[in-house]
C-alpha positions, -999 to 999 in steps of 0.1 A, spaced: 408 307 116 420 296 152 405 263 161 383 260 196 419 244 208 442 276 197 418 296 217 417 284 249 458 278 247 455 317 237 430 322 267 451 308 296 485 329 278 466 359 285 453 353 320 488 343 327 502 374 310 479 401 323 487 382 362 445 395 379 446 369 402 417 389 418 391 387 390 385 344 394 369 333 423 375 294 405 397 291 374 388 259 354 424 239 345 433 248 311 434 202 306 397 204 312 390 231 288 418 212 263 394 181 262 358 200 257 381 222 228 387 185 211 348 173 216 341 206 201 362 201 172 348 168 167 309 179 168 320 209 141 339 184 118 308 161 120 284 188 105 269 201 137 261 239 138 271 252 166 269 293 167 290 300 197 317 273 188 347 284 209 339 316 226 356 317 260 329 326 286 336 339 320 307 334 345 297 359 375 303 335 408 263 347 411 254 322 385 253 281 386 276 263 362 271 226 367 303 211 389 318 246 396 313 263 432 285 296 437 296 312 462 285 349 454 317 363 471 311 344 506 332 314 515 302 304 539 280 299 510 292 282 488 276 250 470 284 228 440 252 229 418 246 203 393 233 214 365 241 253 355 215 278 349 194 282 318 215 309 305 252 286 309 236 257 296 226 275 265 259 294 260 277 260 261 247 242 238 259 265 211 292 257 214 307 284 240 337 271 270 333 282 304 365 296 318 354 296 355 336 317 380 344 360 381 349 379 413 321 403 425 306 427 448 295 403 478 262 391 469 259 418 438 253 444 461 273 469 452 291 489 420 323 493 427 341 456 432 360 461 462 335 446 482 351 407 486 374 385 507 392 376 472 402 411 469 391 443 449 391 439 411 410 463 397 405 485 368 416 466 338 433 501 324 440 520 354 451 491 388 446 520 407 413 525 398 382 507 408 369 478 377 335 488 389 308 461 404 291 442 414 298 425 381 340 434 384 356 402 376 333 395 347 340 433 333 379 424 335 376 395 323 369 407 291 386 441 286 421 425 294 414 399 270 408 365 290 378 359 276 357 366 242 321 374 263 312 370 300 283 370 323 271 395 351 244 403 368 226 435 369 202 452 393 212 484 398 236 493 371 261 462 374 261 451 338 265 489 329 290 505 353 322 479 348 315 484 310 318 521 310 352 520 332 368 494 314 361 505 278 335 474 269 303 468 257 270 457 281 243 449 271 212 449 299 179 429 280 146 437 289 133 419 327 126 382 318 142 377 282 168 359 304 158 335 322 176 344 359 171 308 370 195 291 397 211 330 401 213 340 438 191 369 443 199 403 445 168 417 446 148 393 425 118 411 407 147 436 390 172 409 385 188 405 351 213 383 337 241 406 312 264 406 282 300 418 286 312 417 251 342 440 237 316 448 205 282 448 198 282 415 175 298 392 199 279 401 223 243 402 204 248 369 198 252 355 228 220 373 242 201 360 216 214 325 226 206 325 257 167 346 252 139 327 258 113 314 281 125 287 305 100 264 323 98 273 357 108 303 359 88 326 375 97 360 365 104 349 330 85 370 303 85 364 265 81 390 232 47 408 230 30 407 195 34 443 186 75 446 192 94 467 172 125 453 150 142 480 144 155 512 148 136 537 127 152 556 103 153 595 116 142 587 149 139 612 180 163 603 212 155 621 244 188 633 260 190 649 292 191 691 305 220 704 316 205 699 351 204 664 349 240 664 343 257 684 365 267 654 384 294 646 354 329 664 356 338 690 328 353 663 304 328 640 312 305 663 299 326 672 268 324 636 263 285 630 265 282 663 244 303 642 217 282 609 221 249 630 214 267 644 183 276 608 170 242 598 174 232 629 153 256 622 124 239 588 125 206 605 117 186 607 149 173 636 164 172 648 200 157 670 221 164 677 257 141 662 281 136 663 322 148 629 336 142 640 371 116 614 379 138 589 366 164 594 387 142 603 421 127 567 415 167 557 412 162 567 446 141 546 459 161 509 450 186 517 483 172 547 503 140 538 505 120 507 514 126 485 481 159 478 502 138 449 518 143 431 488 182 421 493 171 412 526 144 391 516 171 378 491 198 369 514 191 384 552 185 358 567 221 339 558 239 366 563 227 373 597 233 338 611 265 340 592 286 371 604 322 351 594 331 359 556 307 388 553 320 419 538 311 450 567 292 473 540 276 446 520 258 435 555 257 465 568 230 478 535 214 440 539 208 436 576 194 470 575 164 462 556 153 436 583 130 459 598 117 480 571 78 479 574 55 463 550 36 498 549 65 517 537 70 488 508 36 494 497 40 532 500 76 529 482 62 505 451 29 534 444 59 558 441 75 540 415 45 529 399 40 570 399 76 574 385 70 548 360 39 566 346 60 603 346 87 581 326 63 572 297 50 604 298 84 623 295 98 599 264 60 595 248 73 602 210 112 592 217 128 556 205 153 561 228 171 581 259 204 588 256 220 590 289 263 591 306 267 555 320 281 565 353 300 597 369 335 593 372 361 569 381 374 565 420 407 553 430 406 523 451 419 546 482 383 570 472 359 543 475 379 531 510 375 564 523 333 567 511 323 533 507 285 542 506 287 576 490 311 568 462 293 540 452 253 560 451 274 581 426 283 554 404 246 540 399 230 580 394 222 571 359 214 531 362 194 525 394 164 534 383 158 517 344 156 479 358 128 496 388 112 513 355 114 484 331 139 495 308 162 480 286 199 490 285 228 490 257 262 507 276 290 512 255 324 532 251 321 571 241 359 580 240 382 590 267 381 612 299 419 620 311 428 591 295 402 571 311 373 549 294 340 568 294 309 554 284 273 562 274 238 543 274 215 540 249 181 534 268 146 518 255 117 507 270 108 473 278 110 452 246 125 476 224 159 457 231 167 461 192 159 495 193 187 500 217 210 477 200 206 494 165 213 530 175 244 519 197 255 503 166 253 540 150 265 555 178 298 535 177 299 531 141 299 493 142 273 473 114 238 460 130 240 427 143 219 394 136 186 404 147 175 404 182 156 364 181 124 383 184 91 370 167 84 384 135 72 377 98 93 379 66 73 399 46 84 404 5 77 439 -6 82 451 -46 73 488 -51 67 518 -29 74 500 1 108 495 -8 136 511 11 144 549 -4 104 547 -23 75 571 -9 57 546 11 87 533 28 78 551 61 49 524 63 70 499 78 94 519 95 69 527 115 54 495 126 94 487 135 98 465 106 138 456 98 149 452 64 167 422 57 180 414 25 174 420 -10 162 390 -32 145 378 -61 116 356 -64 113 322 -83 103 323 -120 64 323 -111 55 357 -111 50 388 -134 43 425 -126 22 452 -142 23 490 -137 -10 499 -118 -23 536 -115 -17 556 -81 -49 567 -64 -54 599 -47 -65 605 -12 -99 598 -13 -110 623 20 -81 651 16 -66 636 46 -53 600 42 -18 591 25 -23 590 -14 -14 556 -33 13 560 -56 20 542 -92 26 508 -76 32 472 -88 7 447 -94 26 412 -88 9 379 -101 17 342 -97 20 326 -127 24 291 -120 57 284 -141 53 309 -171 68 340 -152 99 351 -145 119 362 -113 113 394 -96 136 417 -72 120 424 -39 129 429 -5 129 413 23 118 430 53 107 413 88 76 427 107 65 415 142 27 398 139 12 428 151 26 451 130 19 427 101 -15 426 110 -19 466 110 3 467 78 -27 446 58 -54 459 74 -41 493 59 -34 478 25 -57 491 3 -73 481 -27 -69 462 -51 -37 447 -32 -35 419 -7 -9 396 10 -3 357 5 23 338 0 56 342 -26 79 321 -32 115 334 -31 145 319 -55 161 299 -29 126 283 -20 114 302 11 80 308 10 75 343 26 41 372 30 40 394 0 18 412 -17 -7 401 -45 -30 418 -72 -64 413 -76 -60 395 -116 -92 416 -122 -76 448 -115 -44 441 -136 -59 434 -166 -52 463 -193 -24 473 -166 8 480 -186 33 445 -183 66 455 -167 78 418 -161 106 424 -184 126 449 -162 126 424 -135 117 449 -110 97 481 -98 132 502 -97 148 494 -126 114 500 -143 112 532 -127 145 542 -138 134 533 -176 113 563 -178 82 547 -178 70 548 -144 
C-alpha cells in the first residue's frame, strides 16, 4: 500500500506529466508536502487513526487554507489568511495534504472556467473544450489525476457542471452541512462547499469529514430528527417529460434515456413528472433580482477595483447595484411559490433524476456567447441550491466521445438518499454512511431484511448495517402471529420472543439496522404487544435497541434458542 510519501512523489509526476499549468492558481512545493507526508507517517506508526491519511486535496482559490493566498481569481484581492476554513482544517485533521489553491471562474460566478487572468481551464479530456466552472481547476484537478479529492464551490451548478464534462463524481450536500466559513461569497444564503471525487467512496468520506456544525457560522444548519438513512428498497424517482428535455442534443438524450434505465435495473421506479417550476425558479438566481446577492457579495470591491477584473464577471456583478429592494422581495415570494410547486410535484418520489448540464462548448463557443453559453450550462442546476436540494452528479457514459453526466436529486437532508441510488446508478457498493444521527437498533424476526415486516423500517429510512450475533445472554421462543384486529391495520406474523437471560443463554443472529431518533420513536410507538425495545448486548460488547418480550407472554411459547436464530428456525419447518 503506497505510503502518504509515495503519493505525493506520485502527485507532483502527474501534474508534471499532464503539463495544466492553468488549473493552480498556487502550487504548494512538493519539499513542503515531503515533510507533512513524514509527520503523517509518524502520527500513523504511533497508533493515531487518521481516516483521510494521505489523500491529496486540491482547494478552490475561493476557500482559506492557512498560509496560502485567496484570491478568488483577482490579483487585487488577494490575502494570506491564517487559519483555513472549517472544512480544510478538518480534511487535514483526518489526515488529508493540501496540494494548493485551483483556478476558477472570477469570484465563482460563472460555469464555464474561462473567466480568469490565469487562463481558461481546459477540459481535462477534450483541451479544446471548456473544464466547466466556476469550480474548473478543482474539476481537473481530479480527472487528470493530480489529486485523489478536491474542493469547489457551488451556487448555481459549480460542483455539478465540471463533474459532468470531465467524467467525475460531485457531490453537492444539503445548505449548511458544510460549514462555508472563511469562503468568499458568491451569493451567500445558497452557497455550498463540494466534493470532486473520481468515485462515490472517496468522496463520501471526505463529506462526511468535513459535515458538521461549526461555531459561528451563521448559515450553518445541522440533521433534523426524522432524516432518512437510506435509500428505500423499490423506491419511485421522478424523471423529467420530454418537454423538459428538449434542451439536450439527440445523444444526450440517448444518454439520459440509458441512465433512467440503470436506475431501473437497480430497482427503482419512475414516472415522468413536470419540472417546469423548477427550472422557471432556475430563472430567477441571474435574470431576476436574486442577482443582488453577488453584488452584495463582492460589488462593492469590484467597482473600486476595475484593474484585474474579468469584463463578464463585472459586468453580471456591477449590474445588480441597482436592483430595487421591492423586486428582491417580489423575486424571494416567487421562489418561495416555486419551492412549494416543487414539493408538490415530487410529493411521493425519493428522488428526481435529472441530465447534469446540456452539452459541451469549445473554448472558441463560449468566446463567441459568453452569457448565453454559459445560462445553458446551469439549465438543470440553478435552481436546486434556490430550492433547497441536495445534489449527487455523476458520469452516465459518453456523448461523441465526450463525458456526460446525470444527477440524482433529493430534497434537503435526504443527502444519503441521493448518495445510495447514485451508487446503483453507477454500479458502485454504498459507502460508509452519511455521519448523520441515528440509533443502532438489533432486530431478530420479521423485521429482518427479505421477512414480511421488513417494509417497517424501510420506510422510516432505516439502513441496514451488518449482520451479528448477540452475547450468550439471551434465548428466543416462537410466539403466535396476531391478526388485524380492525380489518385494516398490518397483521402480526409468527414472531420471536427474545429474553435476557443473564449468563444461562446462548448467542442469537440479528441484524443490525440504524434508524434516525425519529423514526425510532415512530417504530416503538407502532410496536405492538407483547413486544418492546431495551437494550441487547451484541457479541463484541456494544450495547444496542432491540426488542424484548414480555416474560409473561413467553411462557408456554415454544423454545427455539437452539437454532440460534428466527431464519434458520424458519427454515427447520417449524415456523
Amino acid at each position: 500500500m503506497p505510503t502518504p510519501t509515495d503519493r505525493v512523489r506520485s502527485a507532483y509526476r502527474r501534474i508534471t506529466e499532464a503539463d495544466r499549468p492553468e488549473v493552480w492558481i498556487t502550487l504548494r512545493p512538493e519539499q513542503d508536502l515531503a515533510v507533512e507526508a513524514k509527520a503523517l507517517e509518524e502520527r500513523l506508526a504511533s497508533g493515531e487513526e487518521l481516516p483521510l491519511a494521505g489523500t491529496l486535496v486540491a482547494v478552490k482559490d475561493n476557500i482559506d487554507v492557512a498560509g496560502l493566498p485567496t484570491t478568488a481569481a483577482h490579483p487585487g484581492y488577494a490575502f494570506t489568511p491564517e487559519a483555513s476554513a472549517p472544512c480544510v482544517r478538518r480534511l487535514v485533521d483526518a489526515g488529508a495534504l493540501v496540494l494548493g489553491k485551483t483556478n476558477l471562474d472570477q469570484f465563482a460566478t460563472g460555469l464555464v472556467g474561462t473567466r480568469s487572468p490565469h487562463g481558461a481551464v481546459r477540459g481535462a479530456h477534450d483541451p479544446e473544450r471548456i473544464a466547466g466552472g466556476s469550480s474548473s481547476g478543482s474539476a481537473v484537478a481530479v480527472a487528470l489525476g493530480m489529486a485523489d479529492i478536491a474542493l469547489g464551490t457551488d451556487t448555481a451548478g459549480s460542483g455539478r457542471v465540471p463533474a459532468a464534462l470531465n467524467g467525475i463524481v460531485g457531490l453537492k450536500p444539503t445548505l449548511g452541512l458544510v460549514p462555508s466559513s472563511d469562503v468568499v461569497p458568491a451569493a451567500r444564503p445558497y452557497d455550498c462547499v463540494t466534493v470532486f471525487s473520481r468515485d462515490l467512496a472517496s468522496g463520501g468520506a471526505a463529506l462526511a469529514v468535513m459535515t458538521g456544525p461549526e461555531p459561528g457560522d451563521p448559515f450553518g444548519r445541522d440533521w433534523p430528527a426524522d432524516v432518512r438513512l437510506a435509500a428505500r428498497p423499490g423506491g419511485r424517482v421522478a424523471v423529467p417529460s420530454d418537454e423538459a428535455l428538449a434542451p439536450l442534443a439527440d445523444g444526450e438524450r440517448a444518454a439520459f434515456g440509458k441512465a433512467v434505465d440503470a436506475l431501473r435495473a437497480f430497482g427503482a421506479r419512475t414516472a415522468e413528472v413536470d419540472v417546469s417550476p423548477l427550472l422557471e425558479a432556475a430563472r430567477l438566481l441571474y435574470d431576476g433580482a436574486l442577482v443582488a446577492e453577488r453584488y452584495a457579495a463582492v460589488g462593492e470591491f469590484l467597482a473600486g477595483h476595475p484593474e484585474g477584473a474579468d469584463p463578464t464577471v463585472s459586468a453580471i456583478i456591477l449590474a445588480a447595484e441597482g436592483v430595487p429592494a421591492h423586486r428582491l422581495a417580489a423575486d424571494q415570494h416567487r421562489l418561495a411559490s416555486h419551492g412549494a410547486e416543487a414539493r408538490r410535484i415530487l410529493d411521493g418520489f425519493d428522488a428526481l433524476l435529472l441530465p447534469t448540464t446540456v452539452g459541451h462548448p469549445t473554448l472558441e463557443e463560449v468566446a463567441a456567447d459568453p452569457v448565453e453559453t454559459n445560462s445553458r450550462l446551469g439549465t438543470y442546476t440553478n435552481f436546486v441550491n434556490l430550492l433547497d436540494m441536495a445534489a449527487v452528479a455523476v458520469p452516465a457514459g459518453t456523448v461523441d466521445g465526450r463525458p456526460f453526466g446525470v444527477s440524482v436529486l433529493t430534497r434537503a437532508f435526504e443527502d444519503q438518499v441521493a448518495l445510495d441510488l447514485a451508487a446503483g446508478l453507477v454500479g458502485e457498493e454504498p459507502g460508509e454512511a452519511y455521519p448523520a444521527p441515528g440509533v443502532e437498533l438489533a432486530v431478530f424476526g420479521a423485521h429482518l431484511r427479505g421477512q414480511p415486516l421488513n417494509h417497517q423500517l424501510t420506510g422510516l429510512g432505516a439502513r441496514f448495517v451488518e449482520e451479528a450475533l448477540t452475547s450468550a445472554d439471551y434465548r428466543m421462543v416462537a410466539l403466535p402471529g396476531t391478526a388485524a384486529p380492525d380489518g385494516r391495520s398490518e397483521a402480526s406474523p409468527s414472531k420471536p420472543g427474545v429474553l435476557r437471560t443473564n449468563g444461562r443463554g446462548t448467542s442469537l443472529r440479528c441484524e443490525v439496522w440504524r434508524i434516525s431518533p425519529a423514526g425510532l420513536g415512530a417504530f416503538l410507538a407502532a410496536l405492538p404487544p407483547p413486544m418492546a425495545l431495551g437494550a441487547v448486548t451484541l457479541a463484541d460488547g456494544r450495547a444496542v435497541v432491540g426488542f424484548a418480550c414480555d416474560p409473561a407472554a413467553a411462557e408456554g411459547a415454544e423454545d427455539v434458542s437452539h437454532h440460534g436464530g428466527w431464519l434458520a428456525y424458519l427454515a427447520s419447518g417449524r415456523g
